[in-house]
N, C-alpha and C positions, 0 to 999 in steps of 0.2 A: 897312764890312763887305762882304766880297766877294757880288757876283750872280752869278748863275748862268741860263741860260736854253737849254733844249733846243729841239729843232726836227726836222722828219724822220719824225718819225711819220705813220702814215699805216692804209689799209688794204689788206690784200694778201692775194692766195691761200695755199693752204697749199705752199710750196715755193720760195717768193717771198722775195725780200730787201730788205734796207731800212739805210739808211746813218742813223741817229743823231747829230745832234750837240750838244755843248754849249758857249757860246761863258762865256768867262770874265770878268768885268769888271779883275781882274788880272793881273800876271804868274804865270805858273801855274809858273813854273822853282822858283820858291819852294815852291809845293805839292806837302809829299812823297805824299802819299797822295791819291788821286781815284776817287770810283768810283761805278758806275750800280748802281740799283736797281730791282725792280717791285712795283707792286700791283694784284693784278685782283680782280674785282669780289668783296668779300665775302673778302676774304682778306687776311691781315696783306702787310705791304711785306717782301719779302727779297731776299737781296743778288743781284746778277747778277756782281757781278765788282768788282774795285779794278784799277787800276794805279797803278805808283808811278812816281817820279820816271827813275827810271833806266831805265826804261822793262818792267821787272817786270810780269806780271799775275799773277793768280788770278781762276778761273772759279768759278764754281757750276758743279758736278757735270750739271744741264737744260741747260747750254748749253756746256759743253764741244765742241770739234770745230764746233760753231755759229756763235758768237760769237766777234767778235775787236776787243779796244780798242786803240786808239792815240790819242796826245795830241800838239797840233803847239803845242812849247813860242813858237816863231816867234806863231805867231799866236793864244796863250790860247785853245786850241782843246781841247777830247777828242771823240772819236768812237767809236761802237761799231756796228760792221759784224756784221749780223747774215745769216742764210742760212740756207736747208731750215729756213725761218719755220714751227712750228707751231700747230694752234689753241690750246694751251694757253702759247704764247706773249704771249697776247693780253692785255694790262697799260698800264697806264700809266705810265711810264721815267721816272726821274729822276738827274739825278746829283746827285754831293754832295763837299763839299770845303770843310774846313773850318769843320765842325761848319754847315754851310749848305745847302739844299735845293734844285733849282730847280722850279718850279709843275711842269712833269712834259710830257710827250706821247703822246698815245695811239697805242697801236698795234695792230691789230684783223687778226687772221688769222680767214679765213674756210676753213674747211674745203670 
């Protein structure tokens, strides 16, 4: 079963950015669809974004113009470059791929 594990969270101001990554225990050229998620406190998980294989994304509508994924098939990598971080960004991230979750990392904007 494929693992997954993020990294990169952190805490930062409101305006502040933060690089995301998830490293894959896989070749990830195989995996057509990959995609990060959040959950803050008190509130269901929803999606933040997918990218696919060919290098496709779809955003959530919150992080449009914010957010930006990319996958480095070379090294079973994904990553999500985020920017003009705000408080109500503030979640714990995970990605997901192949019906598989990784334990997540926090990421904490302070206003």
């Amino acid at each position: 079963q494929v693992q997954l594990v993020e990294s990169g969270g952190g805490l930062v101001q409101a305006g502040g950015s933060l690089r995301l990554s998830c490293a894959v225990s896989e070749d990830i050229s195989n995996i057509a669809v990959m995609g990060w998620y959040r959950q803050a406190p008190g509130k269901q998980r929803e999606t933040v974004g997918i990218i696919l294989n060919g290098g496709h994304t779809n955003y959530a509508d919150s992080v449009k113009g914010r957010f930006t994924f990319s996958r480095d098939n070379a090294r079973n990598m994904m990553y999500l470059h985020m920017i003009n971080l705000k408080p109500e960004d503030t979640a714990v991230y995970s990605c997901h791929a192949k019906n598989t979750w990784g334990p997540g990392t926090q990421v904490t904007v302070s206003s």
